[in-house]
C-alpha positions in Angstrom: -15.8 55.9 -13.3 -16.4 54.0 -10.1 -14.2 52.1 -7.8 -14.1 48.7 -6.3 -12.2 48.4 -3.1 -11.2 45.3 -2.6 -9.7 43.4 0.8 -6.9 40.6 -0.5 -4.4 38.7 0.3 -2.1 40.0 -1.9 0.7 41.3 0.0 4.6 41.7 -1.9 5.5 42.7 -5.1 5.9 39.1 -6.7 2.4 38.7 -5.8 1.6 42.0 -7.5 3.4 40.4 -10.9 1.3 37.2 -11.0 -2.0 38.6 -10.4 -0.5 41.7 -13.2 -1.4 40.1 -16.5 -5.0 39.2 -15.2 -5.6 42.7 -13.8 -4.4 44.0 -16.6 -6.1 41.9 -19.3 -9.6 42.8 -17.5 -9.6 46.2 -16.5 -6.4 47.5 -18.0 -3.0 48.9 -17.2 -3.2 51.8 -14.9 -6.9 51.0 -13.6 -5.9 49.6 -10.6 -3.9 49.3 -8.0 -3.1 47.1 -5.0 -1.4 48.7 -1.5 0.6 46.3 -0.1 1.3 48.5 2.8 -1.8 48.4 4.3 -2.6 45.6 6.6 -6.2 45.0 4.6 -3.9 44.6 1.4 -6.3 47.2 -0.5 -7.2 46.2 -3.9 -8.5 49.7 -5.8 -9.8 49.2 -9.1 -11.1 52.5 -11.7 -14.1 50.6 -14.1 -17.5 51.3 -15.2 -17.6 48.2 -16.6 -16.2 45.2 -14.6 -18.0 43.9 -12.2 -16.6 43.1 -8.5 -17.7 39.3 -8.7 -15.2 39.4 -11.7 -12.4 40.7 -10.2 -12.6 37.9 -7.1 -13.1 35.3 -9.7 -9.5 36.4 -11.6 -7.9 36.7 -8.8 -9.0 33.4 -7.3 -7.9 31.6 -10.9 -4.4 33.0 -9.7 -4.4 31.7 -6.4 -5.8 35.0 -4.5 -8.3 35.7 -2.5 -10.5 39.1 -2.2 -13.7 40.3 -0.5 -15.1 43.6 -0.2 -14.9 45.7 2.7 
């Protein structure tokens, strides 16, 4: 598997449940993981199959923002 690291915006765990269902619906539970602890608000994703432009597009339909690093 590869990862996609991911700078966003998401930064406290309410943010971490809305963006949950979408995460999980395209990459799956327990293939990713956001650390809200670090000021960059790293996005870590496990996939050989998504695609990074994805991942920014989900998160932007949820009102989240994310670039690469």
């Amino acid at each position: 598997m590869k990862s996609l690291i991911l700078k966003t915006n998401i930064n406290c765990s309410a943010c971490v449940a809305r963006v949950t269902p979408s995460l999980n619906e395209l990459v799956g539970p327990n293939n990713w993981t956001v650390d809200i602890n670090n000021p960059d608000k790293i996005l870590k994703i496990e996939t050989n199959i998504v695609k990074k432009d994805d991942v920014i597009s989900i998160l932007k339909k949820v009102g989240f923002i994310a670039e690469s690093l």
